[in-house]
C-alpha positions as CSV (number, residue, x, y, z in Angstrom):
1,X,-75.2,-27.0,65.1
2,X,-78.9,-26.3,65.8
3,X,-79.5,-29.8,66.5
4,X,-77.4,-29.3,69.8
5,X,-79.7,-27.1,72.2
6,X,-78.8,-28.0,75.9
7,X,-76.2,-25.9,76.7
8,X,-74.1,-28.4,78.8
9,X,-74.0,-30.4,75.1
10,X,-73.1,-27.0,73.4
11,X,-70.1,-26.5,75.2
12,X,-69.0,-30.0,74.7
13,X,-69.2,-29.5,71.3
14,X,-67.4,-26.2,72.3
15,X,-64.4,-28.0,73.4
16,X,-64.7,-31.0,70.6
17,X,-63.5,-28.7,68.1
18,X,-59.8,-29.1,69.4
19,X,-59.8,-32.5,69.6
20,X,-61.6,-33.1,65.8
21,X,-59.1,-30.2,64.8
22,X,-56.0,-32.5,66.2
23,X,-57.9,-35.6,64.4
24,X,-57.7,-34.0,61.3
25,X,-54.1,-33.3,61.2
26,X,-53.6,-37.1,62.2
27,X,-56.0,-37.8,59.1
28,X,-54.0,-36.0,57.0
29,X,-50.6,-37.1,58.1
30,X,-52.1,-40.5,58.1
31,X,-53.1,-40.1,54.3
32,X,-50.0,-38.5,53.3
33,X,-47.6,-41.4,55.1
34,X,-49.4,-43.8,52.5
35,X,-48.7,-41.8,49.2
36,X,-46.0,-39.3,49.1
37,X,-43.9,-39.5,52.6
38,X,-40.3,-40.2,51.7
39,X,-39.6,-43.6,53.5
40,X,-37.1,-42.3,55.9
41,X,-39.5,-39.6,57.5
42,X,-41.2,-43.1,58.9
43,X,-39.5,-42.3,62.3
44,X,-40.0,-38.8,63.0
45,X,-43.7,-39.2,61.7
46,X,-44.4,-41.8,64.5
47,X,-42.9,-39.1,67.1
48,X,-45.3,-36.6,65.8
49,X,-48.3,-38.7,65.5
50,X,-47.9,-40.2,68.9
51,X,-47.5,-36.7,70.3
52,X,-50.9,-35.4,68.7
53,X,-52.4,-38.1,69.9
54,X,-51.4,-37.9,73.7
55,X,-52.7,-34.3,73.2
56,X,-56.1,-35.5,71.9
57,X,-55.7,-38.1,75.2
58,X,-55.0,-35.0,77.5
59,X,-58.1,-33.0,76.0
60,X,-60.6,-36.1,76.4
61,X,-59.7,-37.2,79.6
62,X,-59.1,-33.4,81.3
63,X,-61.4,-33.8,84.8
64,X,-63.4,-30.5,83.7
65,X,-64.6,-32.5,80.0
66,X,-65.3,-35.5,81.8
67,X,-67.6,-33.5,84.3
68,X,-69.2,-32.2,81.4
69,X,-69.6,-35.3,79.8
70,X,-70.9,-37.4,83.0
71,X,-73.2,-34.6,83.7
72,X,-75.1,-33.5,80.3
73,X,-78.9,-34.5,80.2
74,X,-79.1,-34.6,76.4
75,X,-82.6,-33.2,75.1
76,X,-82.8,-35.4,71.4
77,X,-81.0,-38.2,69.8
78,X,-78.3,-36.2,68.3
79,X,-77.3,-35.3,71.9
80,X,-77.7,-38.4,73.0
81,X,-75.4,-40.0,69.7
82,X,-72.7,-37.1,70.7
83,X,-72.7,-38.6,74.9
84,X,-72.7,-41.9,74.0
85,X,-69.5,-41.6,71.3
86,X,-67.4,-39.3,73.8
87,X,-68.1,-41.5,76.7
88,X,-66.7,-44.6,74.1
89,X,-63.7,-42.2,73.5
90,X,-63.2,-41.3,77.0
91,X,-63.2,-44.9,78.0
92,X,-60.6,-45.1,75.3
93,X,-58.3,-42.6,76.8
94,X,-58.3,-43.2,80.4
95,X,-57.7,-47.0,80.2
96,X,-54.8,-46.5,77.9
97,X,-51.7,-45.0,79.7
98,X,-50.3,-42.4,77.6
99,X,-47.0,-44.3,77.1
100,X,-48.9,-47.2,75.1
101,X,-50.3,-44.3,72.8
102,X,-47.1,-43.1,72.4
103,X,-45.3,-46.6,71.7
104,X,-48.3,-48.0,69.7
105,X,-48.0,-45.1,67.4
106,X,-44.0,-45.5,67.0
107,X,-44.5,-49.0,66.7
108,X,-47.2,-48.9,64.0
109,X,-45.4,-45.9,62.0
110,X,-42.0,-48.2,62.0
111,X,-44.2,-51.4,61.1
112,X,-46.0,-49.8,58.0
113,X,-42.6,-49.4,56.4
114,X,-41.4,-52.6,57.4
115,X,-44.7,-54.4,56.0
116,X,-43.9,-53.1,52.8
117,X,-40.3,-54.3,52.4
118,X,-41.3,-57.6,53.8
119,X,-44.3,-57.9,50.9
120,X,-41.7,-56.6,48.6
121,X,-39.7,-59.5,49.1
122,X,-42.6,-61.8,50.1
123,X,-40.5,-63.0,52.7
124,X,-42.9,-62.7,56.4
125,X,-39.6,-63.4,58.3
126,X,-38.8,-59.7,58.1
127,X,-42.0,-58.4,59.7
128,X,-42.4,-61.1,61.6
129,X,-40.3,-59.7,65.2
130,X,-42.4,-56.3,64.5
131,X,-45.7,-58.1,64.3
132,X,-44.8,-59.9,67.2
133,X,-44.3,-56.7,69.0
134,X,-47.9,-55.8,67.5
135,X,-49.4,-58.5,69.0
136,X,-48.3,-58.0,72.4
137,X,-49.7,-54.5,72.3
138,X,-52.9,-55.4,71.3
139,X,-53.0,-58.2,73.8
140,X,-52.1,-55.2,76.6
141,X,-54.9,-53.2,74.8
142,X,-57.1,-55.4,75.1
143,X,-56.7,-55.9,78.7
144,X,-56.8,-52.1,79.6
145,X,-59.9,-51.5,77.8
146,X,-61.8,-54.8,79.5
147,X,-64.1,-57.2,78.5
148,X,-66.5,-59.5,79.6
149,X,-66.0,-63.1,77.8
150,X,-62.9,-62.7,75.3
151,X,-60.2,-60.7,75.6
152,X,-60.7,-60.0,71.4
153,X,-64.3,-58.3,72.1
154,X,-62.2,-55.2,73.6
155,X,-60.3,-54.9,69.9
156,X,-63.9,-55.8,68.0
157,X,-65.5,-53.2,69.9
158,X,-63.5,-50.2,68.8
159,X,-64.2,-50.8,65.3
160,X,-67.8,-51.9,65.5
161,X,-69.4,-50.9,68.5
162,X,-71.2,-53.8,70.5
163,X,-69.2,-56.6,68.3
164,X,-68.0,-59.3,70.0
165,X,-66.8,-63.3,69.6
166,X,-70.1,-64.4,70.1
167,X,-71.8,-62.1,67.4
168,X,-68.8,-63.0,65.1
169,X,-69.8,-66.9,65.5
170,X,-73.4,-66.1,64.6
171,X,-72.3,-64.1,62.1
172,X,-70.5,-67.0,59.9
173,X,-72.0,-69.5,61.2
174,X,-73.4,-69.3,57.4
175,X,-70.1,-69.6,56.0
176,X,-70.3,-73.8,55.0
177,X,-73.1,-72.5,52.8
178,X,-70.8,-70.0,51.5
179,X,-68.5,-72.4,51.0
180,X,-70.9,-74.8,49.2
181,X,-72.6,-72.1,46.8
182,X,-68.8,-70.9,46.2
183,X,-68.1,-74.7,44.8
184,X,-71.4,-74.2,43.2
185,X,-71.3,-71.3,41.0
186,X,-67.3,-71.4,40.0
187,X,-68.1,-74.6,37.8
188,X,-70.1,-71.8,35.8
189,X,-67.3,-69.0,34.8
190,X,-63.9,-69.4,33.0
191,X,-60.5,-70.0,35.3
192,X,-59.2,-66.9,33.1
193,X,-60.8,-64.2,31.3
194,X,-59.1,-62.7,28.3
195,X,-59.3,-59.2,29.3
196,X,-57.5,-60.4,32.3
197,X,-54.2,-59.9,30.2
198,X,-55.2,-57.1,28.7
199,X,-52.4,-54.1,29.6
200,X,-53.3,-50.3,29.5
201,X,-52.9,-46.9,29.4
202,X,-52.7,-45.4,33.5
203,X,-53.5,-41.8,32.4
204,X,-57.0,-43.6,30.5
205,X,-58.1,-45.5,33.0
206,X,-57.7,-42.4,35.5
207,X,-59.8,-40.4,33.4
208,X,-62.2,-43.8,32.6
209,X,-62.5,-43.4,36.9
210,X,-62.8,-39.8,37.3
211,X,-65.6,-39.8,35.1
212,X,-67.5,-43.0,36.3
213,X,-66.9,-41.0,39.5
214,X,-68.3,-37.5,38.8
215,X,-71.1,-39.4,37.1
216,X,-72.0,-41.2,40.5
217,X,-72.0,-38.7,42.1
218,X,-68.6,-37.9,43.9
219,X,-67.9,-34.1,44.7
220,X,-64.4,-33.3,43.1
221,X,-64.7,-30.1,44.9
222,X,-64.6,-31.7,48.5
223,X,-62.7,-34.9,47.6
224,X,-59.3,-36.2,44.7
225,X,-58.3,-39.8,43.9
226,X,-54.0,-40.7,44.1
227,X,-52.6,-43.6,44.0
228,X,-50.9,-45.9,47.2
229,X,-49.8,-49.4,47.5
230,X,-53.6,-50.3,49.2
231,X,-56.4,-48.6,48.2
232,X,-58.0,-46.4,51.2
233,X,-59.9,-43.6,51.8
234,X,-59.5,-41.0,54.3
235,X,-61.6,-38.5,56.0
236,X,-60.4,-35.2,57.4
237,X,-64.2,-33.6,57.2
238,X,-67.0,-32.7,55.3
239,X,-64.9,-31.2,52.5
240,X,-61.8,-32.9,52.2
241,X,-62.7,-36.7,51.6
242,X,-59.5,-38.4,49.9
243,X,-59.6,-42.0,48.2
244,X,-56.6,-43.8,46.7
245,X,-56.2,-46.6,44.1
246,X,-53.7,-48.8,42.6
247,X,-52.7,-49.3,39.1
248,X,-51.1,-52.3,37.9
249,X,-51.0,-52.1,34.2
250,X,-53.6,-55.0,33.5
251,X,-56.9,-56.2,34.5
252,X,-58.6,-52.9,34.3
253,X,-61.4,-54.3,36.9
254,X,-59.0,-54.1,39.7
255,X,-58.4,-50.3,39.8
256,X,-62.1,-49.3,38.8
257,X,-63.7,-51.8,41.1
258,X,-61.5,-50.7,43.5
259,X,-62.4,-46.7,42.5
260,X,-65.6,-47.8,42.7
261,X,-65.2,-49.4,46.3
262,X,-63.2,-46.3,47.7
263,X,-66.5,-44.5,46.3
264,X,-69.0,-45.8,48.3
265,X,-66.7,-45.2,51.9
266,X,-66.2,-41.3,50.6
267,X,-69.7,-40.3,49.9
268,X,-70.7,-42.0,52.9
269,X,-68.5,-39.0,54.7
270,X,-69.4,-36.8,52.2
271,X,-73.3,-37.1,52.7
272,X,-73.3,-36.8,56.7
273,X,-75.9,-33.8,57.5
274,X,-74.2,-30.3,57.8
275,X,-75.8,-30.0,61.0
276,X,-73.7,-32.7,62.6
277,X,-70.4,-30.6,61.4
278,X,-67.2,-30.5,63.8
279,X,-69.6,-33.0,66.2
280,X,-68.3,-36.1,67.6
281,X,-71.1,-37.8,65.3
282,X,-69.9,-36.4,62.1
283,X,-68.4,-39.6,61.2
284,X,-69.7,-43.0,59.5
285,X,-70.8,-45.0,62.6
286,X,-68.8,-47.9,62.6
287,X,-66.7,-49.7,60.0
288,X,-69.2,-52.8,59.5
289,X,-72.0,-50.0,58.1
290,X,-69.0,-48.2,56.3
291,X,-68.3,-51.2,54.3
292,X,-71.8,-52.0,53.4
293,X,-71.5,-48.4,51.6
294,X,-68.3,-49.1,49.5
295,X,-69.2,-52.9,49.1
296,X,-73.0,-51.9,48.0
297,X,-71.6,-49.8,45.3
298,X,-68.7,-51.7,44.6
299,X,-70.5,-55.4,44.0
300,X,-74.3,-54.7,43.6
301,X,-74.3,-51.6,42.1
302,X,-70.4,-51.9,40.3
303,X,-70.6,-55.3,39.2
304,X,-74.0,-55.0,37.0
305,X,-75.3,-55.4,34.0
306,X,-76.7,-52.0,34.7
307,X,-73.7,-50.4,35.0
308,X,-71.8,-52.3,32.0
309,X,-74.2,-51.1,29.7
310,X,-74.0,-47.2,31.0
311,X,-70.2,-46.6,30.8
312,X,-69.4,-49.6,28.1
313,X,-69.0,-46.6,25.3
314,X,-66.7,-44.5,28.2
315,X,-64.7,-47.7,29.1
316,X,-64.1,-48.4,25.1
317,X,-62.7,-45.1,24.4
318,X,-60.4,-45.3,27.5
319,X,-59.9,-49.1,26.7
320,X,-60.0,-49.4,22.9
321,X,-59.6,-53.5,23.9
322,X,-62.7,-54.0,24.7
323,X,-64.1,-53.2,21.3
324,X,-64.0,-57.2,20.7
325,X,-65.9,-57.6,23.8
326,X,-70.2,-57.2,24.2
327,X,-71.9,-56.3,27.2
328,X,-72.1,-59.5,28.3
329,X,-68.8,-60.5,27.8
330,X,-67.7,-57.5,29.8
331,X,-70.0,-58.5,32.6
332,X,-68.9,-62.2,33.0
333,X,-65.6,-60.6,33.1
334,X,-66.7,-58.1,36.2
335,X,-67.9,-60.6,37.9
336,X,-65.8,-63.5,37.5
337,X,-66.1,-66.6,40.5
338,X,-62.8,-68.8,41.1
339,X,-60.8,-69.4,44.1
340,X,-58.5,-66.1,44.7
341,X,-55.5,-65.6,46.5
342,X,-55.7,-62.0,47.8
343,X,-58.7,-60.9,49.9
344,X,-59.1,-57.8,47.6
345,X,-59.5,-59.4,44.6
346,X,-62.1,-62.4,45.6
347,X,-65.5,-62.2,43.9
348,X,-68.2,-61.5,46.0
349,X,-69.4,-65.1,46.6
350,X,-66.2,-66.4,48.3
351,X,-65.0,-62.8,49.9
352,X,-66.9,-63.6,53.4
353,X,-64.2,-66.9,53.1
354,X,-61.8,-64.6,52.9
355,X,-62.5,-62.6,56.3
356,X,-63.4,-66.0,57.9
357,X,-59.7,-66.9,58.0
358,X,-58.5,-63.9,59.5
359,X,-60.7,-64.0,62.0
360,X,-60.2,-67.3,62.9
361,X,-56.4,-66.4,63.0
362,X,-56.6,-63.0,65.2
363,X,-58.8,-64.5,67.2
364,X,-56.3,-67.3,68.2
365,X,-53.4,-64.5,68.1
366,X,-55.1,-62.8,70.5
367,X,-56.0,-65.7,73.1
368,X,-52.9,-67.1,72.7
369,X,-53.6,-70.4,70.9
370,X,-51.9,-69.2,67.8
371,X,-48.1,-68.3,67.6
372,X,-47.0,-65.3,65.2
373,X,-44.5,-67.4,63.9
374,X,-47.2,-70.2,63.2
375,X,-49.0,-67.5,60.8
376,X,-47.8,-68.3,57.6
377,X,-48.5,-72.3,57.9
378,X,-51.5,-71.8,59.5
379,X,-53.1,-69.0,57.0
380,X,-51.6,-71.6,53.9
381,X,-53.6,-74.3,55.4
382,X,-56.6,-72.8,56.1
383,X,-56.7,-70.8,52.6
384,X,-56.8,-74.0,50.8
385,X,-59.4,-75.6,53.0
386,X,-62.1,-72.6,52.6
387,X,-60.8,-71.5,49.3
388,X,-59.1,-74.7,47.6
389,X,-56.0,-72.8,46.9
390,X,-52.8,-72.2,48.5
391,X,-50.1,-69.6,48.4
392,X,-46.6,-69.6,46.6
393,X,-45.7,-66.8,49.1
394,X,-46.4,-64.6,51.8
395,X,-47.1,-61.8,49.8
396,X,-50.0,-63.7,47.9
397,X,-50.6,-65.1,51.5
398,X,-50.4,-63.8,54.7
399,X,-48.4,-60.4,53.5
400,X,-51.1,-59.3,51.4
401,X,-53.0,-57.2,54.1
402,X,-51.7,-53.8,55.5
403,X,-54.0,-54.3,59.0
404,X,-51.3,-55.7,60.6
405,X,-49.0,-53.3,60.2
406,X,-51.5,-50.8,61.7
407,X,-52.2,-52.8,64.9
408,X,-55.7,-53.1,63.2
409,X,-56.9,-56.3,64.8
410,X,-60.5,-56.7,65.5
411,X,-61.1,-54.6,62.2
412,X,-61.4,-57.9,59.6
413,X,-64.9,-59.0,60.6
414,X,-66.6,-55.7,59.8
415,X,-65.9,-56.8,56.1
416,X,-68.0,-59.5,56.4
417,X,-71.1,-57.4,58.3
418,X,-70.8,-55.0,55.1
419,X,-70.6,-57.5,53.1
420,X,-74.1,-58.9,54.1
421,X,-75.6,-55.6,54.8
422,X,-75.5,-54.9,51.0
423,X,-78.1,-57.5,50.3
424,X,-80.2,-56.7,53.5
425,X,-80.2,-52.4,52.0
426,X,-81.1,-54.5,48.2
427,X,-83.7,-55.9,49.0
428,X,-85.4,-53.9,52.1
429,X,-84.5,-50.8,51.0
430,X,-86.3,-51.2,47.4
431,X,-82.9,-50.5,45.8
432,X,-83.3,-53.2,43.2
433,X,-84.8,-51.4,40.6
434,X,-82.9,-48.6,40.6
435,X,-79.7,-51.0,40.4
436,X,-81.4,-52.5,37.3
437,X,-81.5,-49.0,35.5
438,X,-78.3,-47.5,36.8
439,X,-80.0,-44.7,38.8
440,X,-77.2,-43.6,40.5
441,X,-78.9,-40.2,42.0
442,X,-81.7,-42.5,43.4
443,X,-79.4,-45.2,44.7
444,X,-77.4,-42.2,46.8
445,X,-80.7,-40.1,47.6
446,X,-82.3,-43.6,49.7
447,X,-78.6,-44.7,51.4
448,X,-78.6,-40.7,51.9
449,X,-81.8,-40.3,53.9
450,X,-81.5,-43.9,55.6
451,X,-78.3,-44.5,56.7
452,X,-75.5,-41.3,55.3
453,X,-77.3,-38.5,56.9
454,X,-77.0,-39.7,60.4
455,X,-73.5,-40.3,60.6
456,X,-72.7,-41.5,64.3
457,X,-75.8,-40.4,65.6
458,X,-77.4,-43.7,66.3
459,X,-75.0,-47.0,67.1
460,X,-74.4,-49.5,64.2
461,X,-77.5,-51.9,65.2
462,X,-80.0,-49.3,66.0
463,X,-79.3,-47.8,62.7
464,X,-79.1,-50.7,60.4
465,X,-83.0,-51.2,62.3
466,X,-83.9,-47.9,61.4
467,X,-83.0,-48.2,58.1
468,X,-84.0,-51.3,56.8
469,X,-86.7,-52.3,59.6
470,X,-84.7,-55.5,61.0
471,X,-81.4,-56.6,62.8
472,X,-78.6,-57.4,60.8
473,X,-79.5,-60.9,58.5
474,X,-77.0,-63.0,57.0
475,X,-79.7,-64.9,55.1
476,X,-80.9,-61.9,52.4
477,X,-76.6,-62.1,51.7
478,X,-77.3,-65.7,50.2
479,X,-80.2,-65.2,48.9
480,X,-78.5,-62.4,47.0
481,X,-76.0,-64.5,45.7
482,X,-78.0,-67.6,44.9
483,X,-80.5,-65.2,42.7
484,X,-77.2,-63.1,40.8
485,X,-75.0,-66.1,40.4
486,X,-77.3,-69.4,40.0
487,X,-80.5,-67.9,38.4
């Protein structure tokens, strides 16, 4: 902590330790509710959740932390990151009554289980009167917390700090070009790729993604991979980083893509500097810049001739199938371009389409001009005009998520800012030719220094300036794309 010097700060941090040591219980009974919680512990595990997180309420709004807070004069900008991201929390907790806490977290707990017997049965009528319930929370959230213009800037904001309706229109305001490279470039691939069918060994391919793991650098020693319906990663601190994946038994490029994905959010966590530990800024700074970690590593760094050619002999040995394929072959595969059903499957080029509809449908969920029982028409209707498909059934439609079940509205859009901020760190941050040769240890050394290091110290804009020496700019996305996928 010898970044933090003013004593009013030091004490702060002092007091912080209790709530980040409650947060990392909830981390932990968050991750283990997704992978081995029996089903009918659902209940009980909302009552506990709820309760550790009225305590964290009680700790960040007690008058004496508040005074504290209000009163610091911090002396350098990580002092200044740790005010400004307790005064965000502390806003948090004293607009929201400790009985929406408590029901939001019973509500949520009950819904995840729920969500998962509804996409079980792809039937949406079954989480439909839950979701509803959802809804109506968030719309109270919103209202508590405040806004200025649209009652969905409130929910945008607690995921990505200074995101709002307007920002969001500016943002895809570049989606019909999207939408008209996407026509573009799926004339040029195959609607199916052999490999596609391919089926294979689980305990292979875990070994194929521990190793293309260890080899990019992920610390086994501070982090382990399971498996849960939706692949997620969890942070409890600076040595105990958890990802999941799923396993499906073909199409080997889901579960290592997705490995690969889960990746780029750990190291992000894992890379924040020591001296920011048990801080309120040892965190990623927002979920827009945490995505453009996993989704740099995942798509520009994952889906690469680069990479094909520096694990093809690992992946033949764990996938003795692909002997009948070459490099190329293996590539075209990785980066296959045709209209997709589920968000976490779509290619690259059309996966901004993907977080354009459900914006477009939490946004009217949340003002009121969309009905929860309208969803599943809606999200059909609107999936075939930005995509040019449409559903057989919710769970290929609008089951397929788990956000929902969370009460995590507001937290789509920051797919699409990192998304675009992949291209932006490609291109400004010199990344390309260490892409092109597969330097790994380069690639995390640069998103290290620039962007990993600082965790929360700075808010999402300042630091995507700092880092690559411009505001956030949809335009380097396409002409990413346009150079990988039309050259």
């Amino acid at each position: 902590m010898e970044a933090v010097k003013t004593p009013e700060v030091r004490e702060l941090v002092r007091r912080y330790r209790d709530i980040k040591s409650l947060d990392y219980a909830l981390s932990l009974l968050g991750w283990d509710m997704e992978t081995y919680m029996p089903p009918g512990a659902s209940r009980e595990r909302g009552e506990v959740r709820g309760n550790l997180k009225t305590q964290m309420q009680r700790l960040y709004t007690h008058p004496e932390f508040i005074s504290l807070v209000e009163g610091a004069r911090p002396a350098n900008d990580v002092e200044r990151g740790i005010i400004r991201v307790l005064r965000r929390w502390i806003k948090f907790y004293t607009r929201l009554p400790r009985e929406f806490i408590e029901e939001e977290e019973r509500t949520t707990a009950e819904a995840f289980q729920v969500w998962r017997k509804a996409k079980a049965r792809a039937d949406f009528g079954v989480f439909r009167p839950v979701l509803e319930r959802i809804v109506e929370l968030e719309r109270r959230k919103a209202e508590y917390l405040g806004y200025e213009d649209h009652p969905y800037d409130a929910l945008l904001d607690i995921y990505e700090e200074g995101l709002t309706v307007k920002k969001c229109e500016e943002m895809f305001s570049v989606v019909p070009e999207i939408s008209d490279l996407f026509r573009r470039v799926r004339e040029r691939y195959p609607d199916r790729h052999p490999l596609e069918e391919e089926p294979y060994d689980e305990i292979f391919l875990r070994r194929l993604i521990e190793h293309v793991l260890t080899e990019m650098g992920f610390d086994f020693s501070r982090g382990r991979v399971d498996t849960s319906p939706h692949p997620f990663t969890v942070e409890m601190g600076l040595h105990d980083v958890r990802i999941t994946v799923r396993f499906e038994g073909r199409d080997f490029r889901r579960a290592l893509m997705a490995a690969v994905h889960e990746f780029g959010h750990a190291t992000y966590e894992m890379n924040v500097s020591e001296d920011l530990w048990m801080t309120p800024v040892q965190t990623g700074v927002s979920l827009g810049v945490h995505e453009s970690q996993s989704r740099f590593w995942e798509n520009v760094v994952g889906r690469s001739r680069a990479f094909v050619g520096r694990f093809r002999e690992e992946m033949t040995l764990a996938l003795p199938f692909l002997r009948g394929h070459d490099a190329e072959d293996i590539y075209t595969y990785l980066t296959l371009v045709r209209p997709e059903l589920l968000r976490v499957e779509a290619d690259e080029v059309q996966y901004v389409l993907h977080v354009y509809l459900r914006y477009r449908l939490e946004k009217g969920l949340i003002e009121g001009s969309i009905g929860v029982d309208e969803l599943p028409q809606i999200w059909n209707d609107t999936m075939e005009e930005l995509i040019g498909i449409r559903p057989s059934n919710d769970s290929l439609g609008v089951l397929q998520d788990i956000h929902w079940a969370h009460a995590s509205i507001g937290y789509f859009p920051t797919y699409a800012i990192g998304t675009m901020l992949t291209a932006q760190y490609y291109y400004r941050l010199g990344l390309r030719d260490a892409v092109g040769r597969a330097d790994f240890s380069s690639i995390m050394a640069t998103l290290g220094e620039r962007i990993h290091r600082w965790g929360a110290v700075y808010p999402p804009r300042e630091l995507v300036v700092r880092a690559t020496g411009e505001e956030f700019n949809p335009r380097h996305f396409l002409r990413y794309l346009e150079e990988k996928y039309l050259s």
